[in-house]
Each structure stands twice: as structure tokens, then as C-alpha cells.
C-alpha positions as CSV (number, residue, x, y, z in Angstrom):
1,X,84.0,49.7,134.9
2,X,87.2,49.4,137.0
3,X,90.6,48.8,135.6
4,X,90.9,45.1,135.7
5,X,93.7,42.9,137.1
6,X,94.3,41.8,133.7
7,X,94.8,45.7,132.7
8,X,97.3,46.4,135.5
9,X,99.5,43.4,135.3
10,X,99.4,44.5,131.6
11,X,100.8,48.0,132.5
12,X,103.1,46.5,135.0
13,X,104.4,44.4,132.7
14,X,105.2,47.1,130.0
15,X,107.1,49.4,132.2
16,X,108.9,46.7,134.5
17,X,112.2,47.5,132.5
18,X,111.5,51.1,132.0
19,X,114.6,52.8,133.9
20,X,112.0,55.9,135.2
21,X,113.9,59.4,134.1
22,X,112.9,62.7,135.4
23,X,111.8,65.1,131.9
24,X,111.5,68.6,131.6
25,X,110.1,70.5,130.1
26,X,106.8,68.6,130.3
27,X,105.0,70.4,126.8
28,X,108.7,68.5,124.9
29,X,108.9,65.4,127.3
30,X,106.2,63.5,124.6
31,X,103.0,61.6,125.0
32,X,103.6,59.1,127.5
33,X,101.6,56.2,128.4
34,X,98.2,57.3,127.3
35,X,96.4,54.8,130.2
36,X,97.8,57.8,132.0
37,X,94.1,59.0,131.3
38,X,92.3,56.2,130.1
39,X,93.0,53.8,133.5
40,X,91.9,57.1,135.9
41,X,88.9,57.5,133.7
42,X,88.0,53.6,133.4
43,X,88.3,53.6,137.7
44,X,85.7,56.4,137.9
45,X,82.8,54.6,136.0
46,X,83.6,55.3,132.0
47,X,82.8,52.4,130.0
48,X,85.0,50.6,127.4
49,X,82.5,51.0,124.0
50,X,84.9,50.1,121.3
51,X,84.8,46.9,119.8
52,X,87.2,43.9,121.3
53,X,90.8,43.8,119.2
54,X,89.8,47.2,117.6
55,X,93.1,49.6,117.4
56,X,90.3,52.5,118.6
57,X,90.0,53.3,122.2
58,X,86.2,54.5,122.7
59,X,85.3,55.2,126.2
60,X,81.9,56.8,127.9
61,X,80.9,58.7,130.9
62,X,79.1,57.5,133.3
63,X,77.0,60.4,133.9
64,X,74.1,59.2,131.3
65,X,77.3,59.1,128.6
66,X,77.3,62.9,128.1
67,X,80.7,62.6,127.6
68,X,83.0,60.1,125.2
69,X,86.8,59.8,124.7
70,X,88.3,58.7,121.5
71,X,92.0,57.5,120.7
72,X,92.1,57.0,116.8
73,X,95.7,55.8,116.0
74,X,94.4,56.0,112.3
75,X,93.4,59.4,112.3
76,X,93.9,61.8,109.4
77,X,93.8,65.2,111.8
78,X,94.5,64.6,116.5
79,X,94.3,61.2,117.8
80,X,92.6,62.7,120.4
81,X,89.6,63.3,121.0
82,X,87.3,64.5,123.7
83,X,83.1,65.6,123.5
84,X,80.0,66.4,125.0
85,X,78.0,64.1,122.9
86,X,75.1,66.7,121.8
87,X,78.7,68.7,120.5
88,X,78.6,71.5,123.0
89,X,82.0,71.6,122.8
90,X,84.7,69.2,122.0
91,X,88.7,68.9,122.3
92,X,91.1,67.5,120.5
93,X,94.7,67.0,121.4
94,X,98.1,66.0,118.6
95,X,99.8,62.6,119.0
96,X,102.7,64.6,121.2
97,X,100.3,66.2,123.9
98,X,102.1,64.7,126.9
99,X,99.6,62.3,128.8
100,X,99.2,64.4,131.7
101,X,98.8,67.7,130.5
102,X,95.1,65.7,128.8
103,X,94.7,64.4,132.4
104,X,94.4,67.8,133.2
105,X,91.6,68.4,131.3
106,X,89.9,64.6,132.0
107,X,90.4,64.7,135.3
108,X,87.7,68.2,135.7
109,X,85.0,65.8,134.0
110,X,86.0,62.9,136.8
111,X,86.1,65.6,139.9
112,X,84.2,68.6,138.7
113,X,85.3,72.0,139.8
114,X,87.3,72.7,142.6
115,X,86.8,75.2,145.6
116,X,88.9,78.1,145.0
117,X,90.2,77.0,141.9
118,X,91.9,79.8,139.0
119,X,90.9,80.5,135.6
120,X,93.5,79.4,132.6
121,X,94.6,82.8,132.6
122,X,95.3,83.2,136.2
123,X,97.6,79.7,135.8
124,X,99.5,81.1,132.5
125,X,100.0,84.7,134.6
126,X,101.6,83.1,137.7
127,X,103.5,81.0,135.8
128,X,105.0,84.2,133.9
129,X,103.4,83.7,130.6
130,X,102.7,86.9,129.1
131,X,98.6,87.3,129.0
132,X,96.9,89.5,126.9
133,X,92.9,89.8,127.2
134,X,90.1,91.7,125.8
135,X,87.1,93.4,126.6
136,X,84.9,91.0,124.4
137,X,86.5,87.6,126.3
138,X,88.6,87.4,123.7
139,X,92.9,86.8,124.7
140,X,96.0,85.6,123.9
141,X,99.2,83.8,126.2
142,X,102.6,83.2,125.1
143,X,104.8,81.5,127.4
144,X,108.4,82.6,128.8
145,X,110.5,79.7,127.9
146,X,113.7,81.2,125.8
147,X,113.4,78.7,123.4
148,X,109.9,77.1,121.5
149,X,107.5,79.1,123.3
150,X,104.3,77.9,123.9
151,X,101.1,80.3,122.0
152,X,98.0,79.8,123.4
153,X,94.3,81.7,122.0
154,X,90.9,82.5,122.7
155,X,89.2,83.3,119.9
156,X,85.7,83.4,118.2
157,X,85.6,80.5,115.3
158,X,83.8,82.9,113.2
159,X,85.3,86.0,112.8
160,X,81.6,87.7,113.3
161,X,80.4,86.0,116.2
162,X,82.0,85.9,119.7
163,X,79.7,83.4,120.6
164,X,81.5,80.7,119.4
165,X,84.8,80.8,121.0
166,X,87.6,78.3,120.7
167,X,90.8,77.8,122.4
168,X,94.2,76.8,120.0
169,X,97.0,76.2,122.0
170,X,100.2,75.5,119.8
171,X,103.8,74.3,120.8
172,X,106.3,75.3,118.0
173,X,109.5,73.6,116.9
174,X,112.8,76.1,115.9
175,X,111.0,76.9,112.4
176,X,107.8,77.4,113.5
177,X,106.0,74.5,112.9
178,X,103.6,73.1,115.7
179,X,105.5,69.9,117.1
180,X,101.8,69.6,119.0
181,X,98.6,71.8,119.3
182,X,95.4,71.2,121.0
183,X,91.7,73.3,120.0
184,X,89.1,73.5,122.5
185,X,86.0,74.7,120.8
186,X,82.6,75.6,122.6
187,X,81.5,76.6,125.5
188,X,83.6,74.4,127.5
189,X,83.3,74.2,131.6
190,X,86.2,76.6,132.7
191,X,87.3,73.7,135.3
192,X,88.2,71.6,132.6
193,X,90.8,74.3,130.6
194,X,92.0,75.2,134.3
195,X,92.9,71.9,135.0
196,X,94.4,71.8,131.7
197,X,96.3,75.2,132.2
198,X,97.6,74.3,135.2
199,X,99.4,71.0,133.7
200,X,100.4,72.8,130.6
201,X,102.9,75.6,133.0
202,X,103.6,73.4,135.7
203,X,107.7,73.2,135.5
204,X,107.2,69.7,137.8
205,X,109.3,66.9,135.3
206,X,107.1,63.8,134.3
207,X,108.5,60.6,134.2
208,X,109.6,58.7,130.8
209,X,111.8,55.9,130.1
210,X,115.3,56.5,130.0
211,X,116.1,57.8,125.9
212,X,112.6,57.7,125.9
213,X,112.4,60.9,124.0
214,X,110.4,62.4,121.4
215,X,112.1,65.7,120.7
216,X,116.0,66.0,120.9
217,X,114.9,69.6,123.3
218,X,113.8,67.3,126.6
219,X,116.1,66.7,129.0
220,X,116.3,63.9,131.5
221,X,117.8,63.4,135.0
222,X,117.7,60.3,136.7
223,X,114.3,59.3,138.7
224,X,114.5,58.3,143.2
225,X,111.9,55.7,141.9
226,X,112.5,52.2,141.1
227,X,110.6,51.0,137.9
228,X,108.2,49.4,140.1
229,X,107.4,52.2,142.1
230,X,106.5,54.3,139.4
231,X,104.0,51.8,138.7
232,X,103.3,52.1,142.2
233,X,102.8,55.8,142.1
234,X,100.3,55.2,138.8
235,X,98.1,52.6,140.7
236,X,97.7,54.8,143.3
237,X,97.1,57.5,141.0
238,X,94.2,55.0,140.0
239,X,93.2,53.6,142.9
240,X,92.4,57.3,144.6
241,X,90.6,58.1,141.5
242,X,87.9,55.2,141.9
243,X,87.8,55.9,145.8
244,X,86.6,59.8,145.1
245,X,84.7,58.2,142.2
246,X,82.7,55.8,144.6
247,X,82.5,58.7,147.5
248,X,81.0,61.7,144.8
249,X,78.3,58.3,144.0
250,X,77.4,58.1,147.4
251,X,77.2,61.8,147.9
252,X,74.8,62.2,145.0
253,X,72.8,59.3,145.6
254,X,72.3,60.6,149.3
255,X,70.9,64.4,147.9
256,X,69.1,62.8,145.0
257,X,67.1,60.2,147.6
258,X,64.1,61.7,149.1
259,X,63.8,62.4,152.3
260,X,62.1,60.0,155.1
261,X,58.6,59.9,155.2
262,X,57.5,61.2,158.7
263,X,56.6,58.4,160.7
264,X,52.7,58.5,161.7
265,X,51.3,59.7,164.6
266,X,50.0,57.2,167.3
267,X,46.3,57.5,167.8
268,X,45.0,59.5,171.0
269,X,42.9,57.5,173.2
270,X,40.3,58.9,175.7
271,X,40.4,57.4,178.4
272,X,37.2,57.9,180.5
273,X,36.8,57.1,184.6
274,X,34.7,54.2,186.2
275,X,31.9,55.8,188.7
């Protein structure tokens, strides 16, 4: 299911007055335009599931539905939520998780892993966070901002079994209170909290409407891009996200498809000589 024309002229339409600002840092910049995820995943084959009109977003994979996204505005706990539908593991992300830090994570079940790619830890480490890990898998990150520093954990979900491990990442306001947090429980596919890592330290700005701010520690500097080419830049965001889409489809299809059947060979005559 592609993003339809109706879809983008609806985006289009909502950010046509949005003055684009550049925001740093990205963990305070808020959450953004949440078809910052749902449009990439929509142009690489997930399915729409909820209900016409309902306030719930419910999308599935295409890859037999293994996988399903879930934005409840009416939850009690994070709006956010991300499975493997036999609950291998499952994510779930506060209201405030900027947009693109979650495409971080989405966009590993769209592409899978990447050649050559780092672990979360190796993304925290080069980006100076201070990385703590144990023998038993176990570890801990705390990031180097002077102010609100970001705690991220690895840790069993029962304290006597380390086979159940779960990731809570927390971003704390002055008193200590999380402003966001995210918990990845299960054994989820290292690509996916890579990708994830790598958004969460990146010190790249995102882009948000001008005042469009969520917590009074963001700043913002003006943006080169017009309001309509920032919704340039997303719909080509999209619109390279359904052509790898398309290309991985072809790719499979070609290894899954068996392979020609040898053509037969032509019968030998005999050919015998007149006297």
C-alpha cells in the first residue's frame, strides 16, 4: 500500500505555512510529524489495518504481517508501539520520542541490516557517551550533554534470568523526571536498536516549525529550505523508500524462483548409408 495522492497533498497542505527551523538537540526538539514513519513504512508494502475515521493508527508488514505498528493517542502508558506479532520482542516509544529517532528503528524492519553496520554501543561510544558493559551482555550509556543527559540500559527483565533482556532508554528533565523514555524488550534484531542508536547521538538538527517547540531546552536556527522544499525533502525521503522497497521484492522473488528447467536433449538419429 503506497502513500496515496490524497495522503501527500494532505501533508503538503499541513506544513505549507510551516516556516522550517533547524532544532537541536534532536532527543528535546519533540515528536514531529509522526508520518515521518508511518508514510516511509506505508511506501514499502505495510498495510493500513485500522478502521476508517478511527483516532488509532494500526499498520502491518508486509512480510506475512510479522510485524505491526500502533499509534494509540488514547493510551494510558507510550503511544507508541512497535511488535513482532508472536511477542518476540516489542518497543514502545513516549509521546515526545522525536519522529526520527523511531525511524531509526522502523527503517531496520523496511531495509534490514546493513553491511558493515555498528552495534548501539559502538554508536553511543563514538558519539562520546560514556559506555559501561558487562561480561553477562548486560550495560549501561549515559550521554555527554552538560545538561539533561540521556541514560540508556541493558538489562535482564527478571532480575534472575539474563535471558530476557530489555533496553530502557530515558531522557530526563532538570528534576529528574523522564520528559521521554523508550523500552525495547526481547530479543530484538541488533539492526533495529543500531539504527535507533545512531539517530538517538546524531548531533544533525531536525526540522520543526518555527516556535514549534516542545521543551523551552531546544533551540532553533533558521532552515536554507523553503516550506515546500522540506516537503520536498520528505517525499523524496518516501519516494526512495518504495524504490529500495520494490528492488529488495524483485531481489527475493528472483532467489526464491526456481531455477530453469534444463531444456531437453534433441534425439540422436542414426543415420545409415544407401549401398
Amino acid at each position: 500500500m503506497a502513500v496515496s495522492p490524497a495522503q501527500r497533498a494532505s501533508y503538503a497542505e499541513d506544513h505549507a505555512t510551516k516556516i522550517p527551523f533547524e532544532t537541536t538537540p534532536r532527543p528535546l526538539a519533540g515528536p514531529g510529524d509522526p508520518r515521518h514513519v508511518t508514510h516511509a513504512l506505508l511506501a514499502a508494502g505495510w498495510t493500513l489495518t485500522s478502521a476508517p475515521g478511527d483516532l488509532r493508527i494500526a499498520l502491518a508488514g508486509p512480510d506475512e504481517a510479522r510485524h505491526q505498528l500502533v499509534i494509540d493517542p488514547f493510551a494510558s502508558g507510550s503511544p507508541w508501539r512497535i511488535q513482532s506479532v508472536d511477542w518476540t520482542w516489542n518497543a514502545s516509544f513516549d509521546r515526545m520520542v522525536p519522529a526520527e529517532i523511531i525511524a531509526g528503528f522502523t527503517d531496520g524492519l523496511l531495509h534490514g541490516p546493513r553491511r558493515g553496520d555498528s552495534s548501539p554501543w559502538e554508536h553511543m561510544q563514538k558519539a562520546g557517551w560514556a559506555v559501561e558493559r558487562q561480561p553477562d551482555g548486560t550495560g549501561q550509556a549515559r550521554s555527554p550533554a552538560p545538561e539533561l543527559p540521556i541514560s540508556a540500559e541493558l538489562r535482564p527483565i527478571f532480575n534472575d534470568s539474563s535471558d530476557h533482556m530489555a533496553w530502557r532508554i530515558v531522557q530526563p528533565d532538570h528534576i529528574g523526571a523522564p520528559i521521554w523514555k523508550m523500552w525495547i524488550s526481547g530479543p530484538v534484531p541488533e539492526h533495529l536498536m543500531a539504527g535507533l542508536a545512531e539517530q538517538l547521538v546524531s548531533a544533525s538538527p531536525v526540522l520543526r516549525g518555527m516556535y514549534d517547540l516542545d521543551h523551552y531546552s531546544a533551540r532553533q536556527n533558521p532552515s536554507p529550505l523553503t516550506p515546500q522544499q522540506a516537503v520536498e525533502a520528505h517525499f523524496t525521503r518516501i519516494d526512495a523508500t518504495r524504490a529500495q522497497a520494490r528492488s529488495q521484492r524483485r531481489t527475493h522473488l528472483t532467489t526464491r524462483l526456481p531455477a530453469p528447467a534444463a531444456a531437453p536433449a534433441s534425439p540422436v538419429h542414426s543415420r545409415t548409408s544407401r549401398p
